[in-house]
N, C-alpha and C positions, 0 to 999 in steps of 0.2 A: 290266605289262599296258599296252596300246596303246591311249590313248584314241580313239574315234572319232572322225571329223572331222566339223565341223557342218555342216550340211545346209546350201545355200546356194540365195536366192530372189534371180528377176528381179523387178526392180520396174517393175508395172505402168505409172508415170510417165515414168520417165525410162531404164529398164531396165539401168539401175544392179544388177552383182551383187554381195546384199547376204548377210550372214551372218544364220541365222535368229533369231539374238538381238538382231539391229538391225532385222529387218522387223517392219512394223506391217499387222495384219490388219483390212481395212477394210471396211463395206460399199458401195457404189455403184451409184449405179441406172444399169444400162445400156439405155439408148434399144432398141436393136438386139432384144435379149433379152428387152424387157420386164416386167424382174426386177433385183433387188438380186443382186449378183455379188460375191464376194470376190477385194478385189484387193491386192498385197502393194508396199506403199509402204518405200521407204529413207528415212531420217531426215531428204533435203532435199525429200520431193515430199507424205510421210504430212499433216502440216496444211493445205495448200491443197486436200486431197482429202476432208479432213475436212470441212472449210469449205463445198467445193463439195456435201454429201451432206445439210451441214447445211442449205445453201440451198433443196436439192430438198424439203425435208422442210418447210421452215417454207411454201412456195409449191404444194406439191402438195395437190386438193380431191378427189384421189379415196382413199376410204377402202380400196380395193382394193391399192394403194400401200401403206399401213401393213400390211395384212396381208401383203404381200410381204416387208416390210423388219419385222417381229415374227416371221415365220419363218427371216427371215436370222439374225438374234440367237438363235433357239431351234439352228438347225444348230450354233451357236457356244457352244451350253452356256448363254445367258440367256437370260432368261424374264421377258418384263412382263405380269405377271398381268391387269393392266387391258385390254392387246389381248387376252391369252386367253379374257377370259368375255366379250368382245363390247363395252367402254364406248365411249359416242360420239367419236367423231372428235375433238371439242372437250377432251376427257378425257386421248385416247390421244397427240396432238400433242405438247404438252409434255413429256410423258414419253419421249417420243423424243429430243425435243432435249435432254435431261437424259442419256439415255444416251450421247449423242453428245459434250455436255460431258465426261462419264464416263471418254469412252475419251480426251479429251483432254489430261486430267488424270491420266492414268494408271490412276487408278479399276477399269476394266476393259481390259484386252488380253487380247483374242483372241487365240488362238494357231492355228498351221498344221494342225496333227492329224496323223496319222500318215501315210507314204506308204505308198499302194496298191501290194500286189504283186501 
C-alpha cells in the first residue's frame, strides 16, 4: 500500500514550499483585516514572525485585540480560560505572551486541520 504524499504549504514569509511537518502554524495580526490571521511560516521565517506577534501583543491597549487573538487560539483547539470569563486586560496579557512563549518552545503547535473539499 502507497503511502500518501504530505501535503505541502507556502510560507507566508518568504514563500518557501514547505512540507507540513516543517510548517509552523502562527497567529498574526493583520493590519488590513483587522484580525489575527493564520499564517504558515518555514523553519527560516516561523521565529521572527513569532517575535513580531509577540511585539504586537506586549504594545497593543486595546482589549478588543486580545479577543481577537483568544479566538484565534480557540479556532486552533486552545483555550485561556482567563480571556473566556472576561479577566482584565492586566490579567489576560501575560498569559498571552506565555502562550506565545509556548509555541515557541514547542509546548504548543498548531497544526493545518484538514483540507476543505
Amino acid at each position: 500500500m502507497e503511502m500518501p504524499e504530505e501535503r505541502q504549504f507556502l510560507c507566508s514569509g518568504c514563500l518557501a514550499v514547505t512540507p507540513e511537518s516543517a510548517i509552523h502554524v502562527l497567529p498574526f495580526f493583520n493590519e488590513t483585516a483587522g484580525d489575527y490571521v493564520t499564517t504558515y511560516r518555514c523553519g527560516a521565517c516561523w521565529l521572527a514572525a513569532l517575535k513580531e506577534t509577540e511585539t504586537h501583543i506586549a504594545q497593543t491597549q486595546d482589549p478588543a485585540e486580545f479577543a481577537l487573538l483568544g479566538a484565534f487560539f480557540e479556532r486552533h483547539g486552545v483555550t485561556l480560560h482567563e480571556w473566556k470569563r472576561g479577566d482584565p486586560l492586566a490579567a489576560v496579557r501575560p498569559l498571552m505572551v506565555r502562550m506565545i512563549d509556548l509555541m515557541r518552545s514547542g509546548a504548543i503547535r498548531l497544526r493545518a486541520g484538514p483540507t476543505a473539499k
